[in-house]
C-alpha positions in Angstrom: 287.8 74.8 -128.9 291.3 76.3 -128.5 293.3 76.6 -131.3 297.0 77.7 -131.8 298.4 81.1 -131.7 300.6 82.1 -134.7 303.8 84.4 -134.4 304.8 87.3 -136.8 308.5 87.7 -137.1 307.0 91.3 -136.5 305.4 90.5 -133.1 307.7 92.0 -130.0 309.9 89.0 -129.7 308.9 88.6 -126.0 305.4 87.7 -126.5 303.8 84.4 -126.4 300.5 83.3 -125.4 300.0 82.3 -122.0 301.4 78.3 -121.2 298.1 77.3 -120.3 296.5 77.8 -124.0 298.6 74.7 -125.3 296.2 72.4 -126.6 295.7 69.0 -125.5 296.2 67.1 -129.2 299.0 67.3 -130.3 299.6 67.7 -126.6 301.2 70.6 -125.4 301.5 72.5 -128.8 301.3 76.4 -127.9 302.2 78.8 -130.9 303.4 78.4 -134.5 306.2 80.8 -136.6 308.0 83.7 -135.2 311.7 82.9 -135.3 314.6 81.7 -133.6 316.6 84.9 -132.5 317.8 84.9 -129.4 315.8 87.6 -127.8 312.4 85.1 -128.9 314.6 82.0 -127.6 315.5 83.2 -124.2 311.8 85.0 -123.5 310.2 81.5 -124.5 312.9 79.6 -122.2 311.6 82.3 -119.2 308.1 80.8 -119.9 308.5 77.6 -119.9 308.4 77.6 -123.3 310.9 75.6 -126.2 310.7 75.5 -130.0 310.3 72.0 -131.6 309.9 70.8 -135.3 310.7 68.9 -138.4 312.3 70.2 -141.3 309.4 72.1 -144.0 307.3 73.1 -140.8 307.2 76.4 -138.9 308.8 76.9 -136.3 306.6 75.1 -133.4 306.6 75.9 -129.7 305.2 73.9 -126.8 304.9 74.1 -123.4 303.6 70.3 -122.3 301.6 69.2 -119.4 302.9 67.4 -117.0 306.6 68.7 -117.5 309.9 66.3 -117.1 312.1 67.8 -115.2 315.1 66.4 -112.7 316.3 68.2 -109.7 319.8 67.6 -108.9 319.6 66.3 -105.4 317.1 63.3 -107.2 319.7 62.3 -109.6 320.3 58.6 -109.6 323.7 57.6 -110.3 324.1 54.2 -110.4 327.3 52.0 -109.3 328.4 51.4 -112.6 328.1 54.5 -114.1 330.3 56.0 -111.0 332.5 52.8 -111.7 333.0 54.0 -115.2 333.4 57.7 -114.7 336.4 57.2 -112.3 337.8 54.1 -113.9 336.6 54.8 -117.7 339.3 57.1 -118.4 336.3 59.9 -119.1 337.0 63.1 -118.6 334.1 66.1 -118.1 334.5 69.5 -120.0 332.0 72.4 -119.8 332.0 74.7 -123.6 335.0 73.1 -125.2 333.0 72.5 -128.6 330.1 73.6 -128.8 329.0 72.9 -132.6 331.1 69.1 -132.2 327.9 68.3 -129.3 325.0 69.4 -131.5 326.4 68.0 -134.5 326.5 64.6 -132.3 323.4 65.3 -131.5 321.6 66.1 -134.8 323.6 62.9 -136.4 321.4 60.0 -137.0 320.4 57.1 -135.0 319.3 53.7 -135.5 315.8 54.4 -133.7 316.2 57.5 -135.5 317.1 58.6 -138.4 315.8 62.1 -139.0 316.7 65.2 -136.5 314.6 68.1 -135.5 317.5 69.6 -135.1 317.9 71.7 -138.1 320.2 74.1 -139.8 318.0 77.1 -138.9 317.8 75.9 -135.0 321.8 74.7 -134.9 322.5 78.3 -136.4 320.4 79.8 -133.5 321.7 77.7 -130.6 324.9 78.2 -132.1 324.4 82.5 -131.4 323.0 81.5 -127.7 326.1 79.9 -127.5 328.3 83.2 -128.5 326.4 85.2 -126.2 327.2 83.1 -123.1 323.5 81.4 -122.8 323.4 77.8 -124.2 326.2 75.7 -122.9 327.6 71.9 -123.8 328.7 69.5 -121.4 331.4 67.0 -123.5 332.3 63.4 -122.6 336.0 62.7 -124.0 338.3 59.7 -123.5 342.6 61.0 -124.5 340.5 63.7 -126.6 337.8 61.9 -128.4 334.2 63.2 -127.8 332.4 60.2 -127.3 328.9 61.8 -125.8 327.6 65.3 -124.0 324.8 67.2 -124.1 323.6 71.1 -124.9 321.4 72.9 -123.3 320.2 76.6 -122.1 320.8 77.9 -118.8 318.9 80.7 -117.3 319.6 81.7 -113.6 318.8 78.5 -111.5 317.3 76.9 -114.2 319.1 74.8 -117.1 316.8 73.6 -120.1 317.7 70.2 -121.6 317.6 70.2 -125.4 319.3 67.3 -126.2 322.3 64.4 -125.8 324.0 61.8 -127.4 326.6 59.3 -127.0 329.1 57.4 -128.9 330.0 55.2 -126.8 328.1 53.0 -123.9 327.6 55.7 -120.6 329.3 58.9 -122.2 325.6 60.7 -122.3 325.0 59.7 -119.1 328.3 60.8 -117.5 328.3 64.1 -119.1 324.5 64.5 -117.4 326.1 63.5 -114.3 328.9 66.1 -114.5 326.0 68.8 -115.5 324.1 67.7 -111.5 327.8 68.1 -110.3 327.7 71.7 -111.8 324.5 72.3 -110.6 324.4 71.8 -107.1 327.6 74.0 -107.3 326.1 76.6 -108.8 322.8 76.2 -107.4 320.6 76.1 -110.2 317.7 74.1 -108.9 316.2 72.2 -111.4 317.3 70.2 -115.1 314.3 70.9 -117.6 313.9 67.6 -119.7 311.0 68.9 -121.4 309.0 65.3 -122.1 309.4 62.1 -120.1 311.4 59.2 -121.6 312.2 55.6 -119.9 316.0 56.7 -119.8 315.6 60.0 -118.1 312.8 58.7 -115.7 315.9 55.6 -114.5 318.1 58.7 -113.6 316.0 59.9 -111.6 313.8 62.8 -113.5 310.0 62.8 -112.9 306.9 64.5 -114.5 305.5 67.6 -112.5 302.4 69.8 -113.0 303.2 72.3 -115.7 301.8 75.1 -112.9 304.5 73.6 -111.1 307.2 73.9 -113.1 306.1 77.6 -114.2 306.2 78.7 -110.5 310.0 76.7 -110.3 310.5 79.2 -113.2 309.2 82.5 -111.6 311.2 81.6 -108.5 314.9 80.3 -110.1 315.0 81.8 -113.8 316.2 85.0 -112.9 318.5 84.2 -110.2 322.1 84.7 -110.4 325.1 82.6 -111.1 328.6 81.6 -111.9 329.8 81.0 -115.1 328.8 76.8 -115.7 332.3 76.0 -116.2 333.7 78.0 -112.9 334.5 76.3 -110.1 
């Protein structure tokens, strides 16, 4: 019977059990505690590996099986979201407010009205941020943010956390902006983390999590421009 693995803030912030010990129920649950620094968010990210929870629990990572991912080429722009990103009066920025796009994303929602995004983890993504690793993708219309989304972005891979939208097709524009960067910058492959109906329409699919960790071993540590260059 496997069981989860929990962290000490002491343990070398590097180490993680192997991805294949996630359990099955909840699926895909791998390790409990630790913490969020940057050095323990980046060697989880290497791994296949993200950190998910609700306030007053530890800090919970998982690594699911199948994985959702999208690879850029698979992207599935439809002719009204093109319509509306050249006639919408949207315009695409890479890093121009960071905190604005995970506030938008942590705000509530009608099918939602908790976050999992939490002080502790907007504080964290907030210093991946500062040190050039987690980037936001903003949707604006004369100025407003109206959508974007954040993410991580490690050599030819960028790690979806999270989007939102203010305003019908601003999420989805700023995802098609972040394809656009991608097969620029050659990062092969958008990590959605877990399958949802909206992704899936766009084009993302589930893979084998061996899959995805041998993506990983092949793109993570590849080299890059700056997301924003170009």
């Amino acid at each position: 019977m496997r069981t989860i693995t929990w962290l000490s803030p002491h343990d070398a912030p590097e180490w993680f059990p192997p991805a294949d010990q996630a359990l099955e129920e909840p699926a895909g649950l791998l390790a409990a505690g630790g913490d969020l620094s940057p050095e323990r968010l980046v060697a989880a990210y290497r791994r296949g590996i993200f950190p998910w929870y609700s306030p007053g629990q530890p800090v919970l990572w998982w690594s699911p099986d199948p994985r959702a991912v999208l690879f850029p080429e698979e992207f599935r722009e439809r002719r009204s979201l093109t319509k509306v990103r050249r006639n919408g009066g949207f315009t695409a920025e890479v890093d121009t407010d960071f905190a604005a796009v995970i506030d938008g994303c942590a705000a509530p929602r009608v099918a939602s009205p908790g976050t999992w995004i939490t002080s502790e983890m907007r504080a964290a993504y907030l210093k991946l941020h500062e040190l050039g690793v987690a980037h936001s993708i903003e949707t604006r219309r004369d100025g407003e943010l109206l959508g974007g989304l954040y993410g991580v972005r490690l050599g030819g891979v960028f790690f979806g956390e999270s989007m939102f939208s203010r305003e019908r097709d601003a999420s989805k524009a700023a995802l098609a902006h972040l394809v656009e960067l991608c097969q620029r910058h050659g990062i092969a492959v958008i990590d959605c983390q877990l399958p949802s109906r909206h992704l899936m329409s766009l084009g993302a699919r589930t893979i084998p999590r061996s899959q995805f960790q041998a993506l990983l071993k092949e793109h993570v540590h590849a080299g890059g421009e700056p997301l924003g260059r170009g």
